[in-house]
C-alpha positions as CSV (number, residue, x, y, z in Angstrom):
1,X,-0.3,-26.7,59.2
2,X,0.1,-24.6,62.3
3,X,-0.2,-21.2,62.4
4,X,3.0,-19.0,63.8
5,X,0.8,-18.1,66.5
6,X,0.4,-21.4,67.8
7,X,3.8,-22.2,66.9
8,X,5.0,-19.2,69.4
9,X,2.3,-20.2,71.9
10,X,3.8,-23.9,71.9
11,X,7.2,-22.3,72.6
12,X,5.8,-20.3,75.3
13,X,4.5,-23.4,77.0
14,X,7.9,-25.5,76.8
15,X,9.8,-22.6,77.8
16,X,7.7,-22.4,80.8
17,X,7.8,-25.9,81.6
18,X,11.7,-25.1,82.1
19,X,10.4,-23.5,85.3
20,X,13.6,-21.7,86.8
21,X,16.1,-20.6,84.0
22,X,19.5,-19.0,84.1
23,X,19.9,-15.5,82.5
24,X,21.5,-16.0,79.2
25,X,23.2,-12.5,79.5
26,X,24.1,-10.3,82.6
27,X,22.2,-6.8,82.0
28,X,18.7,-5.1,81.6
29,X,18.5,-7.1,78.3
30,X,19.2,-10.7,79.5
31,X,15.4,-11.5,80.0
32,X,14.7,-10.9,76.4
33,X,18.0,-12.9,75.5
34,X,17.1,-15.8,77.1
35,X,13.6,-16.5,75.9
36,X,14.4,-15.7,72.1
37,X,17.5,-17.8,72.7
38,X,15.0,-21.2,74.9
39,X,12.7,-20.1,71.8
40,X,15.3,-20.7,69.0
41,X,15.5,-16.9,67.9
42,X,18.6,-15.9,66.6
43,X,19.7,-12.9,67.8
44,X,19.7,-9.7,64.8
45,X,19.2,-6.6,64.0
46,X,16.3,-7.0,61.7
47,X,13.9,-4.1,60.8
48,X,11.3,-7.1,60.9
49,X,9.7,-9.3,63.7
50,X,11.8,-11.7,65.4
51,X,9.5,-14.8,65.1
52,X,8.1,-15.1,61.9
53,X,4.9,-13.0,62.1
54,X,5.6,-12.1,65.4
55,X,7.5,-9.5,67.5
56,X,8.8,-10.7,70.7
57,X,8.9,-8.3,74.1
58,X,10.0,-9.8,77.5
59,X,9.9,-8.3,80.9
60,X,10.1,-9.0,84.3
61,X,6.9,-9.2,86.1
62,X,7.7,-6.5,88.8
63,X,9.4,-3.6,87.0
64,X,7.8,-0.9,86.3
65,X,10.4,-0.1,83.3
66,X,9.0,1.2,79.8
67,X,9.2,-1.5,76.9
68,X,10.7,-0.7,73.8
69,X,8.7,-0.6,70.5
70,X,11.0,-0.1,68.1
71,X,14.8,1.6,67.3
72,X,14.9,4.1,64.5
73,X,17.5,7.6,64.2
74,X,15.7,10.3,62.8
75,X,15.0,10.6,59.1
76,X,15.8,14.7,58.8
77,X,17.8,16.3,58.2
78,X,20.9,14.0,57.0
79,X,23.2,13.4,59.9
80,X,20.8,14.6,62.0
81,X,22.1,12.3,65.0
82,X,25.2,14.5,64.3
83,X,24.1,17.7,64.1
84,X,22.1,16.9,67.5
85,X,25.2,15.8,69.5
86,X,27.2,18.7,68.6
87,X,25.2,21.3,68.9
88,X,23.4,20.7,71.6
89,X,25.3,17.4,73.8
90,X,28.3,17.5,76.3
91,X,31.4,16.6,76.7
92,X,32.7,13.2,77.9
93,X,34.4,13.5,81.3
94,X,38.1,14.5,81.0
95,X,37.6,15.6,77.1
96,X,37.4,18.8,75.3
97,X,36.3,17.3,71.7
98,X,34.2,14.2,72.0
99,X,30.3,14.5,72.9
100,X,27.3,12.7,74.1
101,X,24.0,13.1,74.3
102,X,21.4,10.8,76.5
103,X,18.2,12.1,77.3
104,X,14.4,10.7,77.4
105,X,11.7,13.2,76.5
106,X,7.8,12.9,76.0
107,X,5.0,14.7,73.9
108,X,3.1,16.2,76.6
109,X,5.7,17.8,78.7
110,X,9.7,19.3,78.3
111,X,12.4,18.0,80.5
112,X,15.7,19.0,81.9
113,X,18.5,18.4,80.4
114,X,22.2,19.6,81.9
115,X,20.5,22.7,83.0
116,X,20.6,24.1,80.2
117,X,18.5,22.8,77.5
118,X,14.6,21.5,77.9
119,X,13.9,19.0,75.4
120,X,10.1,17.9,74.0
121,X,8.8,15.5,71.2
122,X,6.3,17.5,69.2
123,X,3.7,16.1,67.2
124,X,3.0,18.9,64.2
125,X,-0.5,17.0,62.5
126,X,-0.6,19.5,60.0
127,X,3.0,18.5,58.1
128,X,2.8,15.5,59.2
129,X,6.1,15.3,61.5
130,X,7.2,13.9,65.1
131,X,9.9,16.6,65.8
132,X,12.6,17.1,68.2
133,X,11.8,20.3,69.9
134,X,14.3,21.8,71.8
135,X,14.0,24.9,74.0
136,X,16.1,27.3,76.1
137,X,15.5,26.0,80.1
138,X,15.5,29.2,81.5
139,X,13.5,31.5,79.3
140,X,11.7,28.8,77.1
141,X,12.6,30.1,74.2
142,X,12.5,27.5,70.8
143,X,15.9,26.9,70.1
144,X,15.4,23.9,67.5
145,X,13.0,22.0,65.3
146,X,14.9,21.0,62.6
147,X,15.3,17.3,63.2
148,X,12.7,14.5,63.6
149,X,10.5,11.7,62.0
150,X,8.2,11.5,59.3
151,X,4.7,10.2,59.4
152,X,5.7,7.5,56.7
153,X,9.1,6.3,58.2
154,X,7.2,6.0,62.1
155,X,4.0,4.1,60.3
156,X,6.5,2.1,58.2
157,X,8.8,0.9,61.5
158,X,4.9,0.2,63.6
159,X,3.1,-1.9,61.1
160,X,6.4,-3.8,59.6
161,X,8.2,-4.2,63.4
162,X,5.1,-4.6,65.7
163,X,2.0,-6.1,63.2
164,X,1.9,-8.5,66.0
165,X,3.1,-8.4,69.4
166,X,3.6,-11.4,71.4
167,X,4.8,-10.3,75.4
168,X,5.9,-12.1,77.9
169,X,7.0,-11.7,81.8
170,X,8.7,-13.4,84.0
171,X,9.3,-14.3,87.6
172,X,12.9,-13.4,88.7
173,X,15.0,-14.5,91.0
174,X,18.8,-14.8,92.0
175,X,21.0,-17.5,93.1
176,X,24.4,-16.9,94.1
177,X,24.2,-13.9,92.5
178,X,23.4,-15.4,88.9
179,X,19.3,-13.7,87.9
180,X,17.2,-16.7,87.0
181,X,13.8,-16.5,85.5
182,X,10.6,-18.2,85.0
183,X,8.3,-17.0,82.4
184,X,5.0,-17.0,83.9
185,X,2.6,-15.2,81.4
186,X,1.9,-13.8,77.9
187,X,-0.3,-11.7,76.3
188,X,-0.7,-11.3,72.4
189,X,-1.4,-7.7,71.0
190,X,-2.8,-7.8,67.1
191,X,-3.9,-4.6,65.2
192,X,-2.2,-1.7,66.2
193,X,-3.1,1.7,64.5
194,X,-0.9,4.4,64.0
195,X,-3.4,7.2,65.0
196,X,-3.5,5.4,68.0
197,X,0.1,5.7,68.3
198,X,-0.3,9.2,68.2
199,X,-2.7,9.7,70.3
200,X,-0.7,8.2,73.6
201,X,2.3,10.3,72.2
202,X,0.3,13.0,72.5
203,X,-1.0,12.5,75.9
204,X,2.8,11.7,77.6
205,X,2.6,7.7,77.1
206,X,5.4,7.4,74.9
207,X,8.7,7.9,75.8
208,X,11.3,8.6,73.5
209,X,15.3,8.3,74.3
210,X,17.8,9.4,72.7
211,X,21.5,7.8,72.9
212,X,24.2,9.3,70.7
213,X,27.7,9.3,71.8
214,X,30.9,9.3,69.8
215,X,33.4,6.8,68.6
216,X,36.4,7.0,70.9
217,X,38.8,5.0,68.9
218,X,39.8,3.6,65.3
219,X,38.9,5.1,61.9
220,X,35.9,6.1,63.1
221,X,37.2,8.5,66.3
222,X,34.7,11.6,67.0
223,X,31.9,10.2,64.7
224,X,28.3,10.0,66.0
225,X,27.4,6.5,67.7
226,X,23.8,6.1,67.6
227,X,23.5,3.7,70.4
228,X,19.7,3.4,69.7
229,X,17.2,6.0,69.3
230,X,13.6,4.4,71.2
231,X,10.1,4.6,71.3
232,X,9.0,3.5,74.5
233,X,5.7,2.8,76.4
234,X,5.2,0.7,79.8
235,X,3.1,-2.4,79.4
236,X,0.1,-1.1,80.9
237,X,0.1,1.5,77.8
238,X,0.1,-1.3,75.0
239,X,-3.4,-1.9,75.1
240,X,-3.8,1.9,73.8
241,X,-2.2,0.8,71.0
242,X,-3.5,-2.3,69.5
243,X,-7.2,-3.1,68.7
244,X,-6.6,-6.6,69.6
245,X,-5.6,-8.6,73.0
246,X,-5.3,-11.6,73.8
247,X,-4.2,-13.5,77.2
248,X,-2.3,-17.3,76.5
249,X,-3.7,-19.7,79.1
250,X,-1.4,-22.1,80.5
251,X,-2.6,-25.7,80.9
């Protein structure tokens, strides 16, 4: 009986076979649509991998965007995501109640955000937290700390999510305006360690964004709408985290 590995790997080779596809859906996520789609993965929002053992990640060949490991709010305080937007988001153009906040932050550095607010993830060993450290721009001062991840919940979502990692790229093109791609190369990642993890998060390699907005409608109008809280690394970081590579030759 074949493994899943070799099941995937068979996929990857038929898929490729395709040569020029259309994009299945017309945004930043349409590469990963259409190969989980030519692969026969339906779409969901699963806390596991999307192939069996496996965890897929597509991207095309020549952007230099981050990938995204996994999604996950923080788990402080309760309603954190709320507590967040409020306190320290802005308004929505042309409204005086609803808020948003979208920023991307990293461990080794703070950032800007609407000049007012410099936001850094903070990695405290000793309790054993990621937090969400947010500072004063202009005189630095710690404004927050109150709201982040624990080391359970983050090694939890890495070995259950990304156990094994299975990425692929693409060639892209367009034809009368429609993207088309052909998926040229993949590369297995096995083993990943959470002090690893870490480590890059430590050094600036991780990139973590942050999208809540609020509903704007219904029952739900002025509620927080986590539109997905990331961990993100580019490709070329990967490696750092896994023990294990692999590159899938193409006959």
């Amino acid at each position: 009986m074949r493994s899943s590995k070799e099941r995937l790997i068979e996929k990857f080779e038929e898929i490729h076979k395709q040569g020029w596809v259309k994009s299945h859906r017309s945004n930043n996520t349409g590469i990963g649509k259409t190969f989980e789609d030519l692969a026969g993965v339906e779409e969901n929002n699963s806390e596991g991998p999307d192939f069996e053992e496996f965890e897929i990640k597509a991207h095309r060949e020549e952007a230099n965007s981050p990938i995204t490991l996994f999604t996950l709010a923080p788990t402080f305080p309760r309603q954190a995501n709320g507590y967040l937007k409020d306190r320290f988001g802005e308004f929505y153009p042309g409204s005086a109640t609803l808020k948003k906040l979208h920023t991307s932050m990293f461990g080794d550095r703070k950032n800007s955000y609407i000049g007012k607010y410099a936001f850094q993830l903070v990695n405290d060993r000793e309790n054993r937290l990621v937090k969400i450290a947010v500072f004063d721009l202009k005189t630095g001062n710690l404004l927050d700390d109150t709201v982040g991840y624990t080391y359970e919940k983050l090694k939890e979502k890495l070995f259950k999510k990304l156990n094994n990692l299975f990425c692929v790229s693409a060639d892209r093109r367009f034809i009368n305006g429609v993207e088309e791609f052909h998926f040229t190369n993949a590369i297995i990642y096995t083993k990943p360690s959470y002090e690893r993890f870490l480590d890059i998060l430590d050094e600036g390699k991780v990139q973590y964004d942050i999208r809540i907005g609020s509903y704007q409608s219904c029952d739900k109008y002025g509620m927080p709408h986590d539109h997905g809280s990331g961990f993100r690394v580019r490709e070329d970081y990967i490696l750092s985290l896994y023990e294990s590579m692999e590159f899938v030759n193409l006959e």
